[in-house]
C-alpha atoms as a printed R data frame, in Angstrom:
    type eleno elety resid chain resno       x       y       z
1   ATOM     1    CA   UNK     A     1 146.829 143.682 165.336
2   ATOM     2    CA   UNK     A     2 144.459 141.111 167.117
3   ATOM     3    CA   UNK     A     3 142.871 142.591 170.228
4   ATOM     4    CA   UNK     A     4 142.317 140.231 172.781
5   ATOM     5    CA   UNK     A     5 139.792 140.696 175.013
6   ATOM     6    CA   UNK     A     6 139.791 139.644 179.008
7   ATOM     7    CA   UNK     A     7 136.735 138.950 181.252
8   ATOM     8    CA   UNK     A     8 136.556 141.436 183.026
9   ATOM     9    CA   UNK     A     9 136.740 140.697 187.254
10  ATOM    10    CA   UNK     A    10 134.298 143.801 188.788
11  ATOM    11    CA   UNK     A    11 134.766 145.013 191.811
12  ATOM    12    CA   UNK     A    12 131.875 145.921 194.492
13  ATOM    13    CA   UNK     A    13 131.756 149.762 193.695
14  ATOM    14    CA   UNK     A    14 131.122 148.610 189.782
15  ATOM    15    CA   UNK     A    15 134.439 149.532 188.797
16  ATOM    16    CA   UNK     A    16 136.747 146.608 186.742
17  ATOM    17    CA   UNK     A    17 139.412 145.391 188.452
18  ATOM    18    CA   UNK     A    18 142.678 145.527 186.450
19  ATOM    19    CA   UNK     A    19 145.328 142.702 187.418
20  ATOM    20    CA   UNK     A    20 148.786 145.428 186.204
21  ATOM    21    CA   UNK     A    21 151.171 143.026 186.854
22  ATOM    22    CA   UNK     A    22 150.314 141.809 182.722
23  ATOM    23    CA   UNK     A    23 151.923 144.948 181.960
24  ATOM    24    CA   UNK     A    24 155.309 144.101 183.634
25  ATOM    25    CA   UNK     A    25 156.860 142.158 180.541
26  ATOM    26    CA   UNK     A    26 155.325 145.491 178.238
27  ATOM    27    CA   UNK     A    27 156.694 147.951 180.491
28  ATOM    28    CA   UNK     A    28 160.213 146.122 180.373
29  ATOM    29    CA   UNK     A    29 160.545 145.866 176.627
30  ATOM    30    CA   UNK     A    30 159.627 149.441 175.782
31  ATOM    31    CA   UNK     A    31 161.062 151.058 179.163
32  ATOM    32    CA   UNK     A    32 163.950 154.216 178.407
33  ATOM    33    CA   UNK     A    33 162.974 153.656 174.826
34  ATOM    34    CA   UNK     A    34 162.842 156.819 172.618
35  ATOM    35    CA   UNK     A    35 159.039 156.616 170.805
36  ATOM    36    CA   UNK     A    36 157.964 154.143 173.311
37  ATOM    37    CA   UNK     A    37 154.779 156.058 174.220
38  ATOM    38    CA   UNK     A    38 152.471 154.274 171.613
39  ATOM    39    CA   UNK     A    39 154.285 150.799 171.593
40  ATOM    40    CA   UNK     A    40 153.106 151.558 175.415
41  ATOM    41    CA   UNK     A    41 149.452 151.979 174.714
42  ATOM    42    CA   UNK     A    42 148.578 149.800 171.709
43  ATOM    43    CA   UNK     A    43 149.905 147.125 173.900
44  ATOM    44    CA   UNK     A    44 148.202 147.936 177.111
45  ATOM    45    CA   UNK     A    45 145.099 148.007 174.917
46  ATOM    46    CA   UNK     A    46 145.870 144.659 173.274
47  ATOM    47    CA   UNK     A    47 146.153 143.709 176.814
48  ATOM    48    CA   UNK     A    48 142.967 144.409 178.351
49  ATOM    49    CA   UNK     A    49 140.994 145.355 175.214
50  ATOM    50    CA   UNK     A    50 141.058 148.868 175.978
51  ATOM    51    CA   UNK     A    51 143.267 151.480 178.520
52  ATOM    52    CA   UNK     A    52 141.850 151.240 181.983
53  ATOM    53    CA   UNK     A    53 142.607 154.402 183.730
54  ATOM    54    CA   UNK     A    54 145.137 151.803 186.491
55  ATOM    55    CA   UNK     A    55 147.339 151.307 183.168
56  ATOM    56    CA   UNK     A    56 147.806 154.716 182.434
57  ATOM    57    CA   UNK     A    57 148.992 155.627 186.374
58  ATOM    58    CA   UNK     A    58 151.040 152.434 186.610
59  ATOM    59    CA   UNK     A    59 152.667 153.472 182.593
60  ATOM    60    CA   UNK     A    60 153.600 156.678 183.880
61  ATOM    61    CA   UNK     A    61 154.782 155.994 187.388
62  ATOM    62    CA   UNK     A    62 157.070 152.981 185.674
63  ATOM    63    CA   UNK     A    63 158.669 154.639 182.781
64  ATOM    64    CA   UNK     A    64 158.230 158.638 183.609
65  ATOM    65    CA   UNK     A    65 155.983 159.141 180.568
66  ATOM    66    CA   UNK     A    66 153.744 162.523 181.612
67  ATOM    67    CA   UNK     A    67 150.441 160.876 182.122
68  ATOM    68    CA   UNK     A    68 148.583 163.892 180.514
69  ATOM    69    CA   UNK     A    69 150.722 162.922 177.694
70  ATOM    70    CA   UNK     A    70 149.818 159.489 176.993
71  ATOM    71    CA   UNK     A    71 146.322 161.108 177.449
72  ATOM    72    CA   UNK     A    72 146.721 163.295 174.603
73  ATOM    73    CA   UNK     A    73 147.480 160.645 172.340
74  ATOM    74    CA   UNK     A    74 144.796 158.142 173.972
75  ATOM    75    CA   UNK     A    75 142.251 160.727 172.709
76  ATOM    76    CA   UNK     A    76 143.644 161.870 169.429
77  ATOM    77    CA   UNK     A    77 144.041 158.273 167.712
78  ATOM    78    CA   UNK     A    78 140.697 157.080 167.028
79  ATOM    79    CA   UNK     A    79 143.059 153.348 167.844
80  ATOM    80    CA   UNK     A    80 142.647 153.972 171.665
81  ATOM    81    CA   UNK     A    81 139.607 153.205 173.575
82  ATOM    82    CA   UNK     A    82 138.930 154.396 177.267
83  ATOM    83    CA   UNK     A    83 136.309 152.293 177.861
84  ATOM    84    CA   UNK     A    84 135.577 148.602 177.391
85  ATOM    85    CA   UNK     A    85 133.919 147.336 174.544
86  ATOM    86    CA   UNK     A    86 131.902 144.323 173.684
87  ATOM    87    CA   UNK     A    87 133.296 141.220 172.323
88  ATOM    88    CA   UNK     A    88 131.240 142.446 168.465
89  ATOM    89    CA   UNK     A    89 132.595 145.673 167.322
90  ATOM    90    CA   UNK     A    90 130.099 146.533 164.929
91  ATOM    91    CA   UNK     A    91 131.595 149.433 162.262
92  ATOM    92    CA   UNK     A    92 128.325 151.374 159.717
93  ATOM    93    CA   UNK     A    93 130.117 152.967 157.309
94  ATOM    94    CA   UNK     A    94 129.148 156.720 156.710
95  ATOM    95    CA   UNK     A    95 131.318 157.472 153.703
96  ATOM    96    CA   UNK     A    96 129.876 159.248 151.051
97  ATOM    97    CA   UNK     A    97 128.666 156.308 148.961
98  ATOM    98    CA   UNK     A    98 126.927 154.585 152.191
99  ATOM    99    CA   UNK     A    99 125.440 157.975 153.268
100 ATOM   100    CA   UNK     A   100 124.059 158.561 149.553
101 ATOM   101    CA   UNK     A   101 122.420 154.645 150.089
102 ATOM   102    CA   UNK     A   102 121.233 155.673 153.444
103 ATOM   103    CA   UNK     A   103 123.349 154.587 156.192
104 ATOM   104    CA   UNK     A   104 121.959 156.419 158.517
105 ATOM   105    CA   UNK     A   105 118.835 153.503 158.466
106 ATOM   106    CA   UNK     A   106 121.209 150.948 159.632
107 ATOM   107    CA   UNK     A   107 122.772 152.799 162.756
108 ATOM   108    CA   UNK     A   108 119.419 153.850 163.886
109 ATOM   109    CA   UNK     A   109 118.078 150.450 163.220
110 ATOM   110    CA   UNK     A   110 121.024 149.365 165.265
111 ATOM   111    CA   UNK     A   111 120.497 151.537 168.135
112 ATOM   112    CA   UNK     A   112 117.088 150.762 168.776
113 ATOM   113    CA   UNK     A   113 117.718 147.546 168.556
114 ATOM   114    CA   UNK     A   114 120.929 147.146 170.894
115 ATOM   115    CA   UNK     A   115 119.541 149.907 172.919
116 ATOM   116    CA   UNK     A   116 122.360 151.779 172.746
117 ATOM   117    CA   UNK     A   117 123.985 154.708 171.163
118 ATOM   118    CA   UNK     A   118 126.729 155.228 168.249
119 ATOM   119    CA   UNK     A   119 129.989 154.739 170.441
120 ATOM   120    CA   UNK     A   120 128.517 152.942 173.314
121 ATOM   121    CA   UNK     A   121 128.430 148.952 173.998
122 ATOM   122    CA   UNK     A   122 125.747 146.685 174.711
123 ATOM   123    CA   UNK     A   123 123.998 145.789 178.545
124 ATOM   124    CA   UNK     A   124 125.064 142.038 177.823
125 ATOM   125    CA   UNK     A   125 128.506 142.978 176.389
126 ATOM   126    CA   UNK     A   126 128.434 141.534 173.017
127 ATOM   127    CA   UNK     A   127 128.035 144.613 170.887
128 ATOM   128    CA   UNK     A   128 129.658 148.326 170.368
129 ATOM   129    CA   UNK     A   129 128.482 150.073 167.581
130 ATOM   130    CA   UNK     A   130 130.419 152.521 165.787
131 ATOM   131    CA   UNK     A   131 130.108 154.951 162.839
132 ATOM   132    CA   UNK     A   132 132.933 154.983 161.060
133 ATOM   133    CA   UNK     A   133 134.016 157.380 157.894
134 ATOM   134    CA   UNK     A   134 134.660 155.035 155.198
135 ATOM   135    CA   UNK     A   135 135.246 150.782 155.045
136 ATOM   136    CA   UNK     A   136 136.288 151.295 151.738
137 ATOM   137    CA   UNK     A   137 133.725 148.837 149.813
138 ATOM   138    CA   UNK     A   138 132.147 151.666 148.139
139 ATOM   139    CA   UNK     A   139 130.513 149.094 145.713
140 ATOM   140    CA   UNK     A   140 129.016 147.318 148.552
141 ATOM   141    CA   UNK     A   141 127.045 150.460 149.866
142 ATOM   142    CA   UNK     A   142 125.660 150.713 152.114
143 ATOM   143    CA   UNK     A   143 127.808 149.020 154.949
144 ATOM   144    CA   UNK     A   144 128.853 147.659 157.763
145 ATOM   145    CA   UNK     A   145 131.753 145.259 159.436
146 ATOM   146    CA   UNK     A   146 131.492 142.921 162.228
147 ATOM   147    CA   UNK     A   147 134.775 141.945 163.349
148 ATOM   148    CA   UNK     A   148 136.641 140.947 159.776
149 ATOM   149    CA   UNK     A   149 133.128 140.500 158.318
150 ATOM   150    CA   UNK     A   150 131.711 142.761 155.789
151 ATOM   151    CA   UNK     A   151 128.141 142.836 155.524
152 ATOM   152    CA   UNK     A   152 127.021 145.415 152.272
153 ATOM   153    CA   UNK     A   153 123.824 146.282 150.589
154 ATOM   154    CA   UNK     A   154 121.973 145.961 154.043
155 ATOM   155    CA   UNK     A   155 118.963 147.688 155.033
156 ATOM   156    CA   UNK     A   156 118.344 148.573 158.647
157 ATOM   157    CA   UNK     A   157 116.072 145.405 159.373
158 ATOM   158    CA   UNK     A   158 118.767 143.200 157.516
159 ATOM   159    CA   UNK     A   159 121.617 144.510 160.124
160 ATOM   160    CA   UNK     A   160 119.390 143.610 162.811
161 ATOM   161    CA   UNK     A   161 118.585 140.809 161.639
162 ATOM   162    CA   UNK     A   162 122.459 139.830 161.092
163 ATOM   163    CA   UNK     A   163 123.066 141.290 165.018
164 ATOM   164    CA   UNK     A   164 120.200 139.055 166.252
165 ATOM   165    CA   UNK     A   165 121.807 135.910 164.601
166 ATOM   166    CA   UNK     A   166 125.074 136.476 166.599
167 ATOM   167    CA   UNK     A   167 123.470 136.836 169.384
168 ATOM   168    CA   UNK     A   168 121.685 133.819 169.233
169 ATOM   169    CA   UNK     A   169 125.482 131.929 168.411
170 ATOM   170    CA   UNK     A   170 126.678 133.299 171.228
171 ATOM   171    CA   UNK     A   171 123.965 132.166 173.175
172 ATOM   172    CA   UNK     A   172 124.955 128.750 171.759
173 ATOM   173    CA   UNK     A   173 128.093 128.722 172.558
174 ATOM   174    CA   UNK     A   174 127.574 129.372 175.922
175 ATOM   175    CA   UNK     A   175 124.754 126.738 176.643
């Protein structure tokens, strides 16, 4: 599933503002369905990029799902996000093999770099970094993905390095 991600409109008091009425046709097709709780969600989230807090009221009021329902399973799947995240999702592996090959370099590397912490997203935007259990490229250890890009053998100055270069696209692209 391809999340795509809105610009987000804030509001004076910092908080996003959330246009609901994009949930209207999503509401409609899974509304008095059985199992229509997820459907629900992953589409919200395809939606806006994550589940802003307005979905979840609007959700429940609309179809008579039990808001601290749809919470529950917001915070079980590892799917759901409750926050926004940057338009990068960078994933370090910390599967065995990566671990063994130091993976812990990169995500500190990372962090310092993107002055941020594991979970958290980037002042401009761009980047959320993530640990992750295992990427599956065992061979490629240690690793991490950006977007559908896997990036293996890497040392921490090598993932910054990658980082920085997407940065400076993006910078591109904008100008």
């Amino acid at each position: 599933m391809r999340i795509v991600r809105l610009s987000p409109a804030v509001v004076q008091n910092g908080e996003e503002e959330v246009d609901l009425s994009k949930l209207d046709y999503l509401i409609g097709k899974y509304k008095g369905q059985k199992g229509n709780m997820i459907p629900l969600l992953q589409g919200t989230q395809q939606i806006y990029g994550y589940l802003p807090r307005e979905a979840f009221m609007k959700i429940s009021h609309e179809t008579g799902l039990d808001l601290s329902d749809m919470y529950g399973v917001a915070t079980f799947y590892a799917q759901f996000r409750l926050k926004p995240v940057g338009k990068h999702i960078i994933k370090v592996c910390h599967g065995t093999a990566c671990h063994v090959q130091n993976a812990n370099t990169i995500t500190d590397s990372l962090q310092e770099s993107l002055k941020i912490k594991d979970g958290e997203t980037a002042e401009d935007g761009l980047f959320t970094l993530e640990s992750v259990a295992c990427l599956g490229c065992c061979s490629l250890a240690p690793v991490m993905m950006i977007g559908e890009q896997t990036y293996g053998k890497l040392t921490g100055s090598e993932a910054v390095k990658i980082v920085k270069n997407i940065r400076l696209e993006e910078v591109k692209k904008s100008n």
